[in-house]
C-alpha positions as a Markdown table, in Angstrom:
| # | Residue | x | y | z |
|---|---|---|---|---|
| 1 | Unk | 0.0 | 0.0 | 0.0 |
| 2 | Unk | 1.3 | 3.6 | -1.2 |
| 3 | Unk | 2.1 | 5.9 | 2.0 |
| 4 | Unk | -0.3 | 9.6 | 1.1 |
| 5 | Unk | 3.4 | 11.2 | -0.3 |
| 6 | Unk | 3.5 | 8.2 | -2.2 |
| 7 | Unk | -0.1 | 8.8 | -3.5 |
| 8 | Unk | 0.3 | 12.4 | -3.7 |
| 9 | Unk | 3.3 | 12.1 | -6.1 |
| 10 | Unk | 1.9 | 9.6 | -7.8 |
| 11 | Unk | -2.0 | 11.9 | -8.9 |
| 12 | Unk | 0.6 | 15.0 | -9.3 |
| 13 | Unk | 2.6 | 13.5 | -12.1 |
| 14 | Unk | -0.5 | 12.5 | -13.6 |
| 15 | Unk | -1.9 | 15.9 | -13.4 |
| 16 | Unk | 0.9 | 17.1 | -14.9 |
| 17 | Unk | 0.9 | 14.8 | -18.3 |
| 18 | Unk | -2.2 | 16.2 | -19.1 |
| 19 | Unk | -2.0 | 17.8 | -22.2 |
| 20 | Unk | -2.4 | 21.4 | -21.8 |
| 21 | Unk | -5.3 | 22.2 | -23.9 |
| 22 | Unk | -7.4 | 19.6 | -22.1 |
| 23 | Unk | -6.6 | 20.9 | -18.9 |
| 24 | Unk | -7.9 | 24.6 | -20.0 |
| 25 | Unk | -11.3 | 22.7 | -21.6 |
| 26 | Unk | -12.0 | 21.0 | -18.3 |
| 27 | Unk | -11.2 | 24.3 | -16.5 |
| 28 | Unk | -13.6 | 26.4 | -18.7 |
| 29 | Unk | -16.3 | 23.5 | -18.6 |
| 30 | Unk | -16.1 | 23.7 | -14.7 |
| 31 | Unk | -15.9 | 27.3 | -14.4 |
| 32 | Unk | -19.2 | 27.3 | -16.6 |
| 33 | Unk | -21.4 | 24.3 | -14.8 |
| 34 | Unk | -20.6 | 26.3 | -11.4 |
| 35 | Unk | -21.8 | 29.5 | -13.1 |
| 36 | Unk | -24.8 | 27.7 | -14.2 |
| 37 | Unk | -25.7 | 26.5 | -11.1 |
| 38 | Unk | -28.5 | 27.7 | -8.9 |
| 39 | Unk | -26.4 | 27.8 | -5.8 |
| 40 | Unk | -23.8 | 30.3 | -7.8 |
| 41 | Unk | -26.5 | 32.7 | -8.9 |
| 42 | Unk | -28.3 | 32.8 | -5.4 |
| 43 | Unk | -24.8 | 33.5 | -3.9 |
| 44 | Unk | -23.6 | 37.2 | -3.8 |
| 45 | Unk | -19.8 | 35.9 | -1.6 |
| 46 | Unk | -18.2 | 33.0 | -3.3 |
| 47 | Unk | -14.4 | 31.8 | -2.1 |
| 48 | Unk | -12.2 | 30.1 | -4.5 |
| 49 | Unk | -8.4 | 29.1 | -5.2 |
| 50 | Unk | -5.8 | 29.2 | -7.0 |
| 51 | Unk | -4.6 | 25.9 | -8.8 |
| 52 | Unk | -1.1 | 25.4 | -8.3 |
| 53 | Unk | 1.1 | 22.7 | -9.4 |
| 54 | Unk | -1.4 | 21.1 | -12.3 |
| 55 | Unk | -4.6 | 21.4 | -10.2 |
| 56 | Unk | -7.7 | 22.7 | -12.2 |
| 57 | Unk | -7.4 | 26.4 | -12.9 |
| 58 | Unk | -9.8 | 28.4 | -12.0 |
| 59 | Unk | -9.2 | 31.3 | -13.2 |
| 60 | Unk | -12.2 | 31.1 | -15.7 |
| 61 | Unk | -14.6 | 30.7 | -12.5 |
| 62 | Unk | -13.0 | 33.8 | -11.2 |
| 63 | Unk | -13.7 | 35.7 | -14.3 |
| 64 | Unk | -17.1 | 34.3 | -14.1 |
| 65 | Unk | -17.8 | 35.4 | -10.9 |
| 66 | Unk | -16.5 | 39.3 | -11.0 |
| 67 | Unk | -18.5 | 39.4 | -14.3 |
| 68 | Unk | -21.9 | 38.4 | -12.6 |
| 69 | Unk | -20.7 | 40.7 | -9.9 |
| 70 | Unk | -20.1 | 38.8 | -7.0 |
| 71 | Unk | -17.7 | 39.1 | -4.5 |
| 72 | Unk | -14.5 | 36.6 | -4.5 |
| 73 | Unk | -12.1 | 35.4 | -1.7 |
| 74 | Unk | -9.2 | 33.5 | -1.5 |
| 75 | Unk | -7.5 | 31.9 | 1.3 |
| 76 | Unk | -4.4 | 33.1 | 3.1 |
| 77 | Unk | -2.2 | 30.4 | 4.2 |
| 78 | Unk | -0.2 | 30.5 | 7.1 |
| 79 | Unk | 2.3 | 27.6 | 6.9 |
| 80 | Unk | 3.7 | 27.0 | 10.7 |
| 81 | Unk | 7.2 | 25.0 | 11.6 |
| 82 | Unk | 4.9 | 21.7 | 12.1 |
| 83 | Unk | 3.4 | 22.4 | 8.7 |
| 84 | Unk | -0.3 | 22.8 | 9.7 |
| 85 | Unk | -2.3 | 25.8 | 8.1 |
Protein backbone atom coordinates (compact mmCIF):
# COMPACT_ATOMS: atom_id res chain seq x y z
CA UNK A 1 0.00 0.00 0.00
CA UNK A 2 1.32 3.59 -1.18
CA UNK A 3 2.10 5.94 2.00
CA UNK A 4 -0.29 9.63 1.07
CA UNK A 5 3.41 11.23 -0.27
CA UNK A 6 3.54 8.17 -2.20
CA UNK A 7 -0.06 8.79 -3.51
CA UNK A 8 0.32 12.40 -3.73
CA UNK A 9 3.29 12.09 -6.14
CA UNK A 10 1.93 9.59 -7.83
CA UNK A 11 -2.04 11.91 -8.85
CA UNK A 12 0.58 15.04 -9.35
CA UNK A 13 2.57 13.52 -12.13
CA UNK A 14 -0.53 12.52 -13.56
CA UNK A 15 -1.87 15.93 -13.44
CA UNK A 16 0.94 17.13 -14.91
CA UNK A 17 0.92 14.85 -18.25
CA UNK A 18 -2.15 16.23 -19.11
CA UNK A 19 -2.02 17.85 -22.18
CA UNK A 20 -2.40 21.42 -21.78
CA UNK A 21 -5.27 22.20 -23.89
CA UNK A 22 -7.37 19.59 -22.09
CA UNK A 23 -6.63 20.92 -18.86
CA UNK A 24 -7.95 24.55 -20.00
CA UNK A 25 -11.28 22.67 -21.62
CA UNK A 26 -11.97 20.96 -18.31
CA UNK A 27 -11.16 24.31 -16.54
CA UNK A 28 -13.55 26.39 -18.65
CA UNK A 29 -16.28 23.49 -18.58
CA UNK A 30 -16.11 23.68 -14.72
CA UNK A 31 -15.87 27.30 -14.44
CA UNK A 32 -19.24 27.28 -16.63
CA UNK A 33 -21.37 24.29 -14.78
CA UNK A 34 -20.64 26.27 -11.42
CA UNK A 35 -21.79 29.46 -13.12
CA UNK A 36 -24.80 27.65 -14.16
CA UNK A 37 -25.68 26.54 -11.15
CA UNK A 38 -28.45 27.68 -8.85
CA UNK A 39 -26.36 27.81 -5.81
CA UNK A 40 -23.75 30.34 -7.81
CA UNK A 41 -26.51 32.75 -8.94
CA UNK A 42 -28.28 32.85 -5.35
CA UNK A 43 -24.81 33.53 -3.86
CA UNK A 44 -23.58 37.23 -3.79
CA UNK A 45 -19.84 35.87 -1.58
CA UNK A 46 -18.18 32.95 -3.34
CA UNK A 47 -14.42 31.80 -2.15
CA UNK A 48 -12.18 30.08 -4.54
CA UNK A 49 -8.45 29.12 -5.20
CA UNK A 50 -5.76 29.21 -7.00
CA UNK A 51 -4.60 25.92 -8.81
CA UNK A 52 -1.10 25.40 -8.33
CA UNK A 53 1.07 22.69 -9.37
CA UNK A 54 -1.35 21.07 -12.27
CA UNK A 55 -4.58 21.41 -10.24
CA UNK A 56 -7.69 22.73 -12.22
CA UNK A 57 -7.40 26.43 -12.91
CA UNK A 58 -9.80 28.44 -11.96
CA UNK A 59 -9.23 31.34 -13.18
CA UNK A 60 -12.24 31.07 -15.71
CA UNK A 61 -14.57 30.70 -12.55
CA UNK A 62 -12.98 33.75 -11.22
CA UNK A 63 -13.74 35.71 -14.32
CA UNK A 64 -17.10 34.33 -14.05
CA UNK A 65 -17.79 35.37 -10.86
CA UNK A 66 -16.46 39.26 -11.02
CA UNK A 67 -18.51 39.43 -14.29
CA UNK A 68 -21.94 38.37 -12.60
CA UNK A 69 -20.68 40.71 -9.91
CA UNK A 70 -20.08 38.77 -6.97
CA UNK A 71 -17.68 39.14 -4.46
CA UNK A 72 -14.46 36.62 -4.45
CA UNK A 73 -12.07 35.41 -1.74
CA UNK A 74 -9.25 33.52 -1.54
CA UNK A 75 -7.53 31.85 1.35
CA UNK A 76 -4.44 33.05 3.13
CA UNK A 77 -2.16 30.42 4.24
CA UNK A 78 -0.21 30.53 7.07
CA UNK A 79 2.26 27.57 6.93
CA UNK A 80 3.70 27.00 10.69
CA UNK A 81 7.17 25.00 11.60
CA UNK A 82 4.94 21.67 12.13
CA UNK A 83 3.44 22.38 8.70
CA UNK A 84 -0.28 22.83 9.69
CA UNK A 85 -2.26 25.83 8.06
Amino acid sequence: MNSSAETRTEIRALRRSLPAGLAQRNSAAIAHRLASSRIFEQSSNIAAYLGNDGEVGTEPLIQAIWAHGKDSYLPILRFAPEKRL
